[in-house]
N, C-alpha and C positions, 0 to 999 in steps of 0.2 A: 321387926315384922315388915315394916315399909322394904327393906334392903332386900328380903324375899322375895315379894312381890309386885315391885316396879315396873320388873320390864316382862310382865306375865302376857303381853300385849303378843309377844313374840311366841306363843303357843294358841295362837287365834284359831291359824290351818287346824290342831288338834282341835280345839273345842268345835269350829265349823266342820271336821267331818266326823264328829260326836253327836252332833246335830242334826246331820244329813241321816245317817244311821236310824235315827231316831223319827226322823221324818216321813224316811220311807216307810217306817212300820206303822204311820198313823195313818198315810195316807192308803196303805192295804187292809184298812180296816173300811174303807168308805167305796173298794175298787171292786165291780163284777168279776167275777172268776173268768171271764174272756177278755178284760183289758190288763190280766195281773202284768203282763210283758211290759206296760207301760212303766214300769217301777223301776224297772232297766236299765231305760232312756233318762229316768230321772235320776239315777246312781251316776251313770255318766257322764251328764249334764254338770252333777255336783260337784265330781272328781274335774273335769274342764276347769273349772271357777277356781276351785281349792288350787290348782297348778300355777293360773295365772296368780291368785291371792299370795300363794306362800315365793313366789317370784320378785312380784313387789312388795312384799314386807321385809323380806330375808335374804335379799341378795346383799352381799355386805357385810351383814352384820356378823359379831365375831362375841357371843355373850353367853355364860355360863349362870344357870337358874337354880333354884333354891341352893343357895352353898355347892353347889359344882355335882347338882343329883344329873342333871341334863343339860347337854351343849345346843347352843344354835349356831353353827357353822358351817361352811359352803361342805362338807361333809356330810353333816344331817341335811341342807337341803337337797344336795345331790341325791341321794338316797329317795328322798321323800317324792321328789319327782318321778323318781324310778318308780316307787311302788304304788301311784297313783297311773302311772302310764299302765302298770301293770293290772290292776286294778278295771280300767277303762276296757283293757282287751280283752280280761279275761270276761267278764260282764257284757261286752257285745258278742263273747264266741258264746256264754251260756243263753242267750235270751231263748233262741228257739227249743235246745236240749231241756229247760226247765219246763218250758208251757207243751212239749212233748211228754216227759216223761217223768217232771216231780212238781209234787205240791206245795203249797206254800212260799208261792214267789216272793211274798214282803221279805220273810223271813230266813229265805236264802241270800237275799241280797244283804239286806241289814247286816247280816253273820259277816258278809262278805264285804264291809264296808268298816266296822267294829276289826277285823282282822288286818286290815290297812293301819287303823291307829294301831294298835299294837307293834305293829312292823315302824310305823313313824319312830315312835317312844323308843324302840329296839334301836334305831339308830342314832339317837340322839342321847341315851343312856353314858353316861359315865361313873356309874356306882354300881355296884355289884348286883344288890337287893333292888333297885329301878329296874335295872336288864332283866332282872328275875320275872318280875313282876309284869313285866312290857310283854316278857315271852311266853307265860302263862294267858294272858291277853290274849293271844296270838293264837296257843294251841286249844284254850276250850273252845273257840272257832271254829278250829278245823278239826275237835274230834266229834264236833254234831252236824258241820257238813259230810261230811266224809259217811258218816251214817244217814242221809239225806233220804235217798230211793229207799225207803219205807218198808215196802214191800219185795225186796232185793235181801234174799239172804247172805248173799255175799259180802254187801254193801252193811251192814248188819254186824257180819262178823269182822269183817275189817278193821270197825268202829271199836270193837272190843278187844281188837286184840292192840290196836294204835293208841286206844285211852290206856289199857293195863302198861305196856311199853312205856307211853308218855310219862304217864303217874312215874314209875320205878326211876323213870330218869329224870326228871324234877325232883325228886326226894334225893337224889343222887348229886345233883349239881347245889342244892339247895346243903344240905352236908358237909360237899365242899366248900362253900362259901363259909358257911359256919366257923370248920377247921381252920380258912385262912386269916378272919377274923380273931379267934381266939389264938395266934399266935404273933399277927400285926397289927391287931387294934382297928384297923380300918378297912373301907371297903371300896374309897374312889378310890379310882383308876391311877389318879395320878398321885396319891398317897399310898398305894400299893409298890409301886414303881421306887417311890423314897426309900419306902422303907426295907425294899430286898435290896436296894443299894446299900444301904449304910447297917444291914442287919449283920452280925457277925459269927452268930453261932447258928446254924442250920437246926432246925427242930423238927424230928420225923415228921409232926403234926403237918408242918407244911408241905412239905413234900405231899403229905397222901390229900392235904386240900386242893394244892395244885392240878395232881391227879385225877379228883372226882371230877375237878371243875371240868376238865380235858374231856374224861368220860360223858360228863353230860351233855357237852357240846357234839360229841361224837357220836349220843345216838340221836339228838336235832338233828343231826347235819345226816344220816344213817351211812356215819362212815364203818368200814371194817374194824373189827368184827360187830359193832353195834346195829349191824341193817337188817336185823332178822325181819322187822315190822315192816320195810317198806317193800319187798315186792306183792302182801296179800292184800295191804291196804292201797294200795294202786292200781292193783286189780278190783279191788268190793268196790273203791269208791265212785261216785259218778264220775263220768269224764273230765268235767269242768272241773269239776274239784283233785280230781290225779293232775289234772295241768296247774294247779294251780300249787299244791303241794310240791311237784317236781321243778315250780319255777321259783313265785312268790315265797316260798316260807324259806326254802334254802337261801333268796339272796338276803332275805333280813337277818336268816342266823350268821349269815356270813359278815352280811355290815358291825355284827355288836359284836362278832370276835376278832374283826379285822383291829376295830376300836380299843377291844382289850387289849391286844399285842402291843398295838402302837402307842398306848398310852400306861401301859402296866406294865411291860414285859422288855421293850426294846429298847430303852433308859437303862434298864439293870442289864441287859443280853452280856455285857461282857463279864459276867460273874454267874450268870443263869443260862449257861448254855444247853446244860441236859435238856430243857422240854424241846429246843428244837430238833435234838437228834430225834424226839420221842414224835412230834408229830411228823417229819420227814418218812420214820417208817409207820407209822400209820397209814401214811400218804401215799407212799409205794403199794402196800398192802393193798387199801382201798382201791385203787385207780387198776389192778392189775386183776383181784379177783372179780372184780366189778363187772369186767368186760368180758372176763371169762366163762363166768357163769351165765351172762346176757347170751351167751352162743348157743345155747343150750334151748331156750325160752321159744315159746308157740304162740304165746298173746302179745299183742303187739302192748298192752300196757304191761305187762313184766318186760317185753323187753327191756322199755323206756326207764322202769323200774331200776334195771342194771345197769344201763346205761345212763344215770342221774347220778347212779353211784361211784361208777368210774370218775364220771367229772367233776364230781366231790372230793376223788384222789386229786385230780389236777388242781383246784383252788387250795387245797390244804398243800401241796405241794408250795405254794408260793406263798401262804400263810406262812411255811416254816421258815423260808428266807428272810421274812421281814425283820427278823432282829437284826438285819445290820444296817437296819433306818433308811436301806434301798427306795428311793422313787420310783424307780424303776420295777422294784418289786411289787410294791404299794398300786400304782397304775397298771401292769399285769393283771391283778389278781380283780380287781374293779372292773380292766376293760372285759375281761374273760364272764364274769358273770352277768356282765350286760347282753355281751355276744350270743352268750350261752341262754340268756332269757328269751333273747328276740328271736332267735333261731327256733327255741320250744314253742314259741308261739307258736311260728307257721306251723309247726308241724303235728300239734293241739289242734288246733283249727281249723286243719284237713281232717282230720283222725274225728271231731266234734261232726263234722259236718257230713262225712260218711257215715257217720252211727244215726245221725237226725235220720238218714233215708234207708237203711237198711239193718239198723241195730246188731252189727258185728263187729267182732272188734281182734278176731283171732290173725295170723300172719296169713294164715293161707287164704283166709277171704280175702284178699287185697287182689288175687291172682284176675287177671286182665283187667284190671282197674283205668290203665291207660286208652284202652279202647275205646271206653264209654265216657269217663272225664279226664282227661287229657291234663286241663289246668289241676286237679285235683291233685293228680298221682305226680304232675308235677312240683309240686307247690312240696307235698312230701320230699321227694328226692332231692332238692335241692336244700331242705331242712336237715335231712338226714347225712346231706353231703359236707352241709357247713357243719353239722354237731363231729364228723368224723376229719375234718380238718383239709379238706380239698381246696386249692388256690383259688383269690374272688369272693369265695364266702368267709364272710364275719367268724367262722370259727377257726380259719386257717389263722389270718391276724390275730388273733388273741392268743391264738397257741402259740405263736411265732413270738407274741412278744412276755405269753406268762414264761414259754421254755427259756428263753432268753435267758428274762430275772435269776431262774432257776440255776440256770449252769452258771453264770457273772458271779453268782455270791459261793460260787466252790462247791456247788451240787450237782457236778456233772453227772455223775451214775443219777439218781432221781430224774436229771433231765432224760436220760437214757431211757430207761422206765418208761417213762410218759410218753414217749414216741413210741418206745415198743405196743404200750399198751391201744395209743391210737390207732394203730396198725391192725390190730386186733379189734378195734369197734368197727372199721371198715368192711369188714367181714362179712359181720353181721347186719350193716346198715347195708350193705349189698344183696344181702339176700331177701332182703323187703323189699328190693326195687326189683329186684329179679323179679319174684309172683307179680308186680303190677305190669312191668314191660314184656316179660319175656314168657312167664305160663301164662296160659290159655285160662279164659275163665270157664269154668264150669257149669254145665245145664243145671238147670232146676232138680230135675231128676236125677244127679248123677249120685256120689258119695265122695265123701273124703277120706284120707287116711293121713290120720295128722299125729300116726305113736300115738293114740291114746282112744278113742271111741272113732266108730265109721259113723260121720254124722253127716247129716244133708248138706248140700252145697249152700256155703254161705250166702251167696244171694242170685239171682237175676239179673247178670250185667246190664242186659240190653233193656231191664224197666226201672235202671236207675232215674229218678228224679235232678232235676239240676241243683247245683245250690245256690242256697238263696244269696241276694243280693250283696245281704249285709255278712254274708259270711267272703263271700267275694271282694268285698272292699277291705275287710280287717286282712284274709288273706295277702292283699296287693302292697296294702301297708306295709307288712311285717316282709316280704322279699323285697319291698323296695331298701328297709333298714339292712338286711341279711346283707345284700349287694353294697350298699353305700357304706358300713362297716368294713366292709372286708375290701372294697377297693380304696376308699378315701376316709379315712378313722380319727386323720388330723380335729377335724374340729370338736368332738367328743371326747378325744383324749387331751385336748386343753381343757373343759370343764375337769375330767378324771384327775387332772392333774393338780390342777386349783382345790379341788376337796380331798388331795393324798398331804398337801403340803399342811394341811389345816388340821390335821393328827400326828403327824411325822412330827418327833425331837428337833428345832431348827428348822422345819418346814415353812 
C-alpha cells in the first residue's frame, strides 16, 4: 500500500483544482446575485496559482502512480498547462455572456473548473478504464453546460441530443475496452503494446475491440461519419460553452489518444499496421466532407461546427503517422492543436463579444461589422485567416509542419487531401470577412434574405456598444500568441518537443 501511495504528493495540482471547484460553489452560496461575476475572477485567480504550483512541483519529474494507472510527465504537465490556459480564457471571454444571459454563475464555473480535472486525468491516464473514466468526468460537464441557457430551447435540445450521442458512444468505447481485455488480459497502455507484439494468433474479438475503441474516440473527436451531434449542439449551446467544446474537449480527447498510440500501438506498429490504413481514411473522410458541408452553413456557429471537424481530419491525419515513432510526427500533431486552440480563441472571443451587444450570431449579421468595430471584425479575420492556413499566422506553421510529418512518413496523397481541403475552408472563411468588409450593413428597417425566412436586420451597426475592456485584453492576448506562433514557434516547440520524447519508444 506504501508503494501506491508515496508519491501521491505529485497529483496536489488535481486535488487543488478539486478544491478550487468546490470553493467556488461555497462561496456562491454567500454572493448577491449582482457580484456572481466575482466567482470568475476567482476561478482564474485559481487556475494562475494551479500553473505556477504544477510548474514547480512537476517540472522534471518522470513518475508513474498506482501501478502504471497515471503518468506524471513533461507530457501530462505540458497538457495540463495547456488546459489551465484554456481554462483562464475561456472564463474571462464567459464572465460578461453569464451575468448577461445565464444563471447560476457558481455553478457554471464550478462545472467549468471539474471539467479541467477531467481533461488533467485524460492526459495523464495510461490505462484504459482511468481514460474512461477521466473522460466521462469531462463529458457529464459538458452535457449540463451545453444545456446551461435554461430557457433556450435550442440550448435544451442540443443537450439531449449530445447526452443520447455521448451515452451511445461511451457504451461503445466502454465494449471495446471490454473486448480487448477479454482477449489480452490487460488494460495499461504499455501492457497492451506487449502483448500485440508477442501475441500470435489474431482473435476476431480483438479486432472488433480495437475497432469500438476507434469508434468511440471518433464520435468524442466528431470525426466522419461520427459528427451527426456536433453541428445542433454548437449551435443550442451557449457561446462559451461551443468555444469551449470546439477547443477544450477536443484537445484532451486528442492528448489521451495521442498517448494510447504512442504507448499501445507504435511498439507493435510493425505487425499492426491495418489501424493505420483505417484512421488515415477516416482522416481523409473527416477533414474533406468537414469543409464541404461548412460551405453550405448560414450561422456562424455551424459554421465553426464544420469547420472543427475538418481540423479533426487534420490532427487524425498525423495521428495515423505516429506509428512510425516519428518526432516529428508526435510535435506536428501537438503544435497543430495548440495553434489551432489559440486561434479559436480569438475568434470565440470576438463572436462572445458581438453577442454580449447585439445577441446575433447568424453570418449575414456580421455584414459592415468593420465600419463600427474595426478591432472586432479584425480580430476575427485574422482568426479566420490562421484557422485557414495563410503565412504569419500560427495556423500556417502548424500546418506546414503537421503536412510535413504527413508526407515524411509515405502519406503523400493524405498530405495532398489536407491542402486540398484547406483550400476549400478558405472559401468559406472568406466569405465571413466579405459580410464584415465588404457588404453594407443593413438599416433597422430593412430585411434579409438568408434561403431560409425574411427576417429583420440583424442589428444597428451604427448603435453598437464597444467592447469591454476585459474582452479587449483577452482579445490582444490571444493575436499576440496567433502572430508570435506563426512567426517565431521555436521556443514552444522545444517544450512540444521535450513532452513528445517523454511517450515516444526511445524518446
Amino acid at each position: 500500500m506504501t508503494g501506491l501511495t508515496e508519491n501521491i504528493h505529485l497529483l496536489t495540482p488535481e486535488f487543488a483544482l478539486a478544491g478550487l471547484a468546490l470553493l467556488v460553489f461555497i462561496i456562491d452560496l454567500f454572493l448577491p446575485q449582482s457580484r456572481k461575476d466575482l466567482l470568475g475572477y476567482v476561478s482564474v485567480l485559481g487556475l494562475m496559482g494551479l500553473i505556477v504550483l504544477s510548474v514547480l512541483m512537476l517540472s522534471g519529474e518522470t513518475e508513474s502512480l498506482y501501478g502504471g494507472l497515471l503518468a506524471i510527465d513533461a507530457y501530462s504537465l505540458f497538457f495540463k498547462i495547456v488546459f489551465f490556459v484554456m481554462g483562464i480564457f475561456i472564463i474571462l471571454s464567459s464572465i460578461e455572456f453569464v451575468k448577461q444571459h445565464l444563471n447560476h454563475a457558481g455553478e457554471f464555473y464550478g462545472l467549468l473548473l471539474f471539467s479541467i480535472l477531467g481533461m488533467n486525468l485524460m492526459a495523464e491516464s495510461r490505462e484504459l478504464l482511468t481514460a474512461y473514466i477521466s473522460l466521462e468526468l469531462l463529458s457529464f460537464s459538458l452535457y449540463v453546460l451545453v444545456a446551461y441557457a435554461l430557457g433556450n430551447a435550442k440550448s435544451n435540445e442540443a443537450s439531449i441530443k449530445y447526452i443520447i450521442v455521448g451515452a451511445f458512444s461511451s457504451a461503445i468505447l466502454l465494449y471495446g475496452i471490454s473486448m480487448v481485455y477479454s482477449t489480452l488480459g490487460v488494460t495499461r497502455f504499455l501492457d497492451i503494446s506487449a502483448a500485440l507484439t508477442s501475441v500470435t494468433d489474431v482473435s476476431p474479438a480483438l479486432w472488433v475491440g480495437l475497432g469500438l475503441i476507434i469508434v468511440g474516440f471518433g464520435f468524442k473527436l466528431s470525426a466522419v461519419p461520427f459528427h451527426m451531434w456536433a453541428p445542433d449542439t454548437y449551435e443550442g449551446a451557449p457561446l462559451p460553452v461551443t468555444a469551449y467544446l470546439a477547443i477544450a474537449s477536443k484537445t484532451a480527447a486528442f492528448a489521451l489518444l495521442i498517448r494510447l498510440v504512442a504507448e499501445g500501438l507504435v511498439p507493435a506498429a510493425a505487425r499492426w499496421e491495418q489501424w493505420q490504413i483505417i484512421l488515415a481514411g477516416m482522416a481523409a473522410i473527416t477533414m474533406v466532407v468537414g469543409n464541404l458541408v461548412a460551405l453550405a452553413q448560414s450561422n456562424m456557429k455551424r459554421l465553426l461546427a464544420y469547420s472543427s471537424i475538418g481540423h479533426v481530419g487534420f490532427v487524425l491525419a498525423g495521428v495515423a503517422v505516429l506509428s512510425t515513432g516519428s518526432i516529428l510526427a508526435a510535435n506536428g500533431v501537438i503544435f497543430y492543436l495548440v495553434a489551432y486552440s489559440v486561434t479559436n480563441m480569438v475568434v470565440f472571443a470576438a463572436l462572445i463579444s458581438y453577442f454580449n451587444m447585439t445577441g446575433q450570431e447568424e453570418i449575414a449579421d456580421f455584414a459592415g461589422l468593420a465600419d463600427r468595430q474595426p478591432f472586432l471584425a479584425a480580430s476575427i479575420a485574422i482568426g479566420l485567416f490562421s484557422l485557414a492556413g495563410l503565412p504569419i499566422f500560427a495556423g500556417f506553421t502548424a500546418k506546414f509542419y503537421l503536412f510535413t510529418a504527413v508526407a515524411d512518413a509515405g502519406f503523400l496523397w493524405l498530405a495532398i487531401v489536407a491542402i486540398f481541403s484547406s483550400l476549400i475552408s478558405l472559401y468559406y472563411y472568406l466569405q465571413v470577412i466579405r459580410q464584415m468588409y465588404i457588404q453594407p450593413a443593413l438599416a433597422a428597417s430593412e430585411t434579409r434574405h438568408d434561403g431560409h425566412d425574411h427576417q429583420p436586420a440583424a442589428v444597428d451597426v451604427a448603435a453598437l456598444a464597444r467592447p469591454s475592456v476585459l474582452i479587449l485584453g483577452v482579445l490582444v492576448l490571444g493575436l499576440v500568441a496567433v502572430l508570435w506562433f506563426g512567426v517565431y514557434p521555436a521556443p514552444l516547440l522545444d517544450f512540444i518537443d521535450v513532452a513528445s520524447r517523454s511517450i515516444l519508444p526511445g524518446g
